[in-house]
C-alpha positions as CSV (number, residue, x, y, z in Angstrom):
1,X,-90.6,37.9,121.4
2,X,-88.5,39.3,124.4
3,X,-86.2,41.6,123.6
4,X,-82.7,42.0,126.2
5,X,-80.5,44.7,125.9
6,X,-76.9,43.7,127.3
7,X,-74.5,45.3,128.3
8,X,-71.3,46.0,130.8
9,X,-68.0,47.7,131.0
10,X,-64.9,46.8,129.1
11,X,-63.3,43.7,131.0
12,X,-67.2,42.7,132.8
13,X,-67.5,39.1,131.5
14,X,-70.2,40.6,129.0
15,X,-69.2,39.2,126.4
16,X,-68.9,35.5,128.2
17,X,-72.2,35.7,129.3
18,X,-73.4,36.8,125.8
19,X,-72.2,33.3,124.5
20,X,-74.1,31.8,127.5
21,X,-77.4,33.0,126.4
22,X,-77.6,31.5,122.8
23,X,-77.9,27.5,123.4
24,X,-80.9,28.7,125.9
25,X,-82.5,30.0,122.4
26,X,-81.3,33.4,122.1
27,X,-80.0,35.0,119.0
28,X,-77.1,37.3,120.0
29,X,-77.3,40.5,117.8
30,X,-73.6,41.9,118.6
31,X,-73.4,45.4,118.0
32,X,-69.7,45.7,118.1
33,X,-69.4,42.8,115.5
34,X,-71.9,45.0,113.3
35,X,-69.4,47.9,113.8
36,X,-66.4,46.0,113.1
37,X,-68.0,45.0,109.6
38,X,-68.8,48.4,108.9
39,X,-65.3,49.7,109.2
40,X,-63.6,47.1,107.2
41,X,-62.0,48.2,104.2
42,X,-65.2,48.7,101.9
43,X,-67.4,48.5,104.7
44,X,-70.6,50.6,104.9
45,X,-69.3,53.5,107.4
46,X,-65.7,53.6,105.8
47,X,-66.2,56.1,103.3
48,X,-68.7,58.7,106.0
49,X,-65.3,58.2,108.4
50,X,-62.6,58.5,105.6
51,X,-64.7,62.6,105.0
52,X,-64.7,63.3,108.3
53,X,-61.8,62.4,109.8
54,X,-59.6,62.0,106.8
55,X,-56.6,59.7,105.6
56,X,-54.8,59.5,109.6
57,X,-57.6,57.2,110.9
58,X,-57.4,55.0,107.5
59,X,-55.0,52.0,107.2
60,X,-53.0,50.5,104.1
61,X,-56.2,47.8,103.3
62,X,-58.4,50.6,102.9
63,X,-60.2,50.1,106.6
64,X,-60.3,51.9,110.2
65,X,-57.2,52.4,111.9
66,X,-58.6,51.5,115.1
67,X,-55.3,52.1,117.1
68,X,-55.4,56.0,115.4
69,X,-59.2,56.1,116.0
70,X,-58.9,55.5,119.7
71,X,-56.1,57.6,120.3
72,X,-58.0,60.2,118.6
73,X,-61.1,59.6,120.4
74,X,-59.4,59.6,123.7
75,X,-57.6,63.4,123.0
76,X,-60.5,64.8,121.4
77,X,-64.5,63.9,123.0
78,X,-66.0,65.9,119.8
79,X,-64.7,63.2,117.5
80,X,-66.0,60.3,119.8
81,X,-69.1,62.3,118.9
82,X,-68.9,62.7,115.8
83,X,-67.8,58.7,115.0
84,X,-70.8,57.8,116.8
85,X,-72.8,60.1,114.3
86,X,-71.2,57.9,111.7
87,X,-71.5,54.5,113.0
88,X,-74.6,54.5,115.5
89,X,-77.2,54.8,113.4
90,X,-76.1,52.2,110.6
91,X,-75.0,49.9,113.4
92,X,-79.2,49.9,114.6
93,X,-80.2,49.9,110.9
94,X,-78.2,46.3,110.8
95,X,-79.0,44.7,114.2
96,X,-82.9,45.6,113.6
97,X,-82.6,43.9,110.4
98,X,-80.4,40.8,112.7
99,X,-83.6,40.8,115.3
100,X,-86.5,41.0,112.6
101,X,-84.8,37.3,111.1
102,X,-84.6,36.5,114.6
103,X,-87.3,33.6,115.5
104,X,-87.0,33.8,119.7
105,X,-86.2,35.6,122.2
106,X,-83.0,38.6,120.8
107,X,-80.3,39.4,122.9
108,X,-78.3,42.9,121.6
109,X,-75.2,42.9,123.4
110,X,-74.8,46.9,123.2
111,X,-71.7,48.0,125.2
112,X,-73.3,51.5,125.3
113,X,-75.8,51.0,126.3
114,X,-76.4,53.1,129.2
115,X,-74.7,56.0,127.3
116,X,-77.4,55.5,124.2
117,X,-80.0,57.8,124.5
118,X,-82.4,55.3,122.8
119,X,-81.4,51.8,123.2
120,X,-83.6,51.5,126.8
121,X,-86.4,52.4,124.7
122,X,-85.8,49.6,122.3
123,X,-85.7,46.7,124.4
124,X,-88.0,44.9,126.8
125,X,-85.1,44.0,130.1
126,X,-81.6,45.3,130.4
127,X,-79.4,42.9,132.0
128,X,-76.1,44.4,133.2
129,X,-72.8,42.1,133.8
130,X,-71.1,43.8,136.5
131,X,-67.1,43.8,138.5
132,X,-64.9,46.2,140.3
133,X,-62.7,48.4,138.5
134,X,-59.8,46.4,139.6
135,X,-61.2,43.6,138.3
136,X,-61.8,45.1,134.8
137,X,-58.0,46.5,134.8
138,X,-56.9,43.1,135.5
139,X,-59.0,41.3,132.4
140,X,-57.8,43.8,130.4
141,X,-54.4,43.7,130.7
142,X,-54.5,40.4,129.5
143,X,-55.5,41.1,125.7
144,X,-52.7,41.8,123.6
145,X,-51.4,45.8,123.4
146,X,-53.2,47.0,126.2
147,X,-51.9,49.4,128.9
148,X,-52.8,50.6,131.8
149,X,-53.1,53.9,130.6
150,X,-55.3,52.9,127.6
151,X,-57.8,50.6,130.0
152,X,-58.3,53.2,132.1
153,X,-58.8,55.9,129.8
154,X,-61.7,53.2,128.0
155,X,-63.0,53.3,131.8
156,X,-63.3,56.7,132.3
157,X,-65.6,56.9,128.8
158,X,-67.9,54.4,129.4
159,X,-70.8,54.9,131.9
160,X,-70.3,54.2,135.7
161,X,-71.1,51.4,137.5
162,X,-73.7,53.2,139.3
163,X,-75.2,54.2,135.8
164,X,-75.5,50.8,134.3
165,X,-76.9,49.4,137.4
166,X,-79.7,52.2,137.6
167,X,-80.9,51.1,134.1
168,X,-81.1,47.5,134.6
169,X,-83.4,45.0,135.6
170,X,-81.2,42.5,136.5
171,X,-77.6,42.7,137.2
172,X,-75.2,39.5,137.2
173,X,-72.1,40.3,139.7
174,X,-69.1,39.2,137.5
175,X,-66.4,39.5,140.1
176,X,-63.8,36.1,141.3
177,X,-66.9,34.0,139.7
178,X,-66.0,31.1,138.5
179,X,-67.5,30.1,135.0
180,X,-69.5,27.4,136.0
181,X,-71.4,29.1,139.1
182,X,-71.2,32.5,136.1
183,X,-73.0,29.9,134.0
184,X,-76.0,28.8,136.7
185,X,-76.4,32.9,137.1
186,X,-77.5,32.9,133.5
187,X,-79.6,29.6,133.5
188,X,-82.0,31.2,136.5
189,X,-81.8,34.3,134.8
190,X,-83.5,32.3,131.4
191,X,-85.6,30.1,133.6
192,X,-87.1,33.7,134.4
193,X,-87.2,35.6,131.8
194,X,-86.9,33.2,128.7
195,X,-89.0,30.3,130.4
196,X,-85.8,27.9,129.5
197,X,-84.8,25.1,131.8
């Protein structure tokens, strides 16, 4: 059973090509799903976060404010660290338990990935979904109470380009492609490495 780690910056099309994968028999084990659900009000990481950090990063329901947690994690790279201490390891408890009920091939769609010290080592083929900056800036800027300043500052914190391309073993090129010629990239890519048609 193949085991794909994927990832890409904020604004790549990763997520897209996530989606793509599943009717070619993948099971998609989404790490920042698994991380939203831990920091729901009575989620499994909510009380760890509510000692560390205290009542600021908290909202009314009793879950992470995630507007206070990035603007925290953005002025302040030891509490990044120190979230991640919180969240990483239940977030690889869960999506090992996701991949053992798996019965095919498991895709983790980990944006971290090339940041993780240990997600290279837990999966068979990296594939990496890959634009310009520019590009990135632009889908960003579409979701709903984004700036500028707060995609670029995301930027900045994740890996490089040049760093998520060194750990891959394939990259897809997710720049002006339009979704049908995105979706053929990630047909060949299963004809390869999943044996799909």
């Amino acid at each position: 059973m193949i085991r794909i780690g994927l990832t890409g910056g904020i604004g790549s099309g990763k997520s897209t090509v996530a989606a793509m994968l599943v009717p070619h028999g993948a099971t998609l084990v989404d790490t920042d799903a698994i991380a939203r659900q831990l920091a729901l009000p009575r989620g499994a990481a909510m009380a760890e976060i509510a000692r560390t950090f205290g009542p600021s990063v908290i909202d009314r329901e009793g879950g992470l404010d995630r507007a206070a947690m990035r603007a925290l994690v953005f002025a302040d790279v030891n509490a990044r660290y120190r979230l991640e201490a919180v969240l990483h390891p239940l977030i690889g408890a869960e999506a090992e338990r996701q991949a053992r009920e798996a019965s095919g091939p498991v895709v983790f769609d980990v944006p971290l990935l090339a940041e993780s010290g240990h997600w290279r080592d837990r999966v068979d083929r990296v594939l990496v979904v890959d634009c310009h900056e520019a590009t990135q800036l632009e889908r960003v800027l579409q979701r709903p109470g984004w700036t500028l300043a707060t995609a670029r500052a995301v930027i900045a914190q994740q890996a490089s380009r040049q760093v998520r391309r060194a750990c891959a073993d394939a990259v897809i090129y997710n720049d002006a492609l339009p979704v049908e010629h995105l979706a053929l990239e990630v047909r060949e890519l299963c004809r390869h490495w999943l044996g799909s048609a």
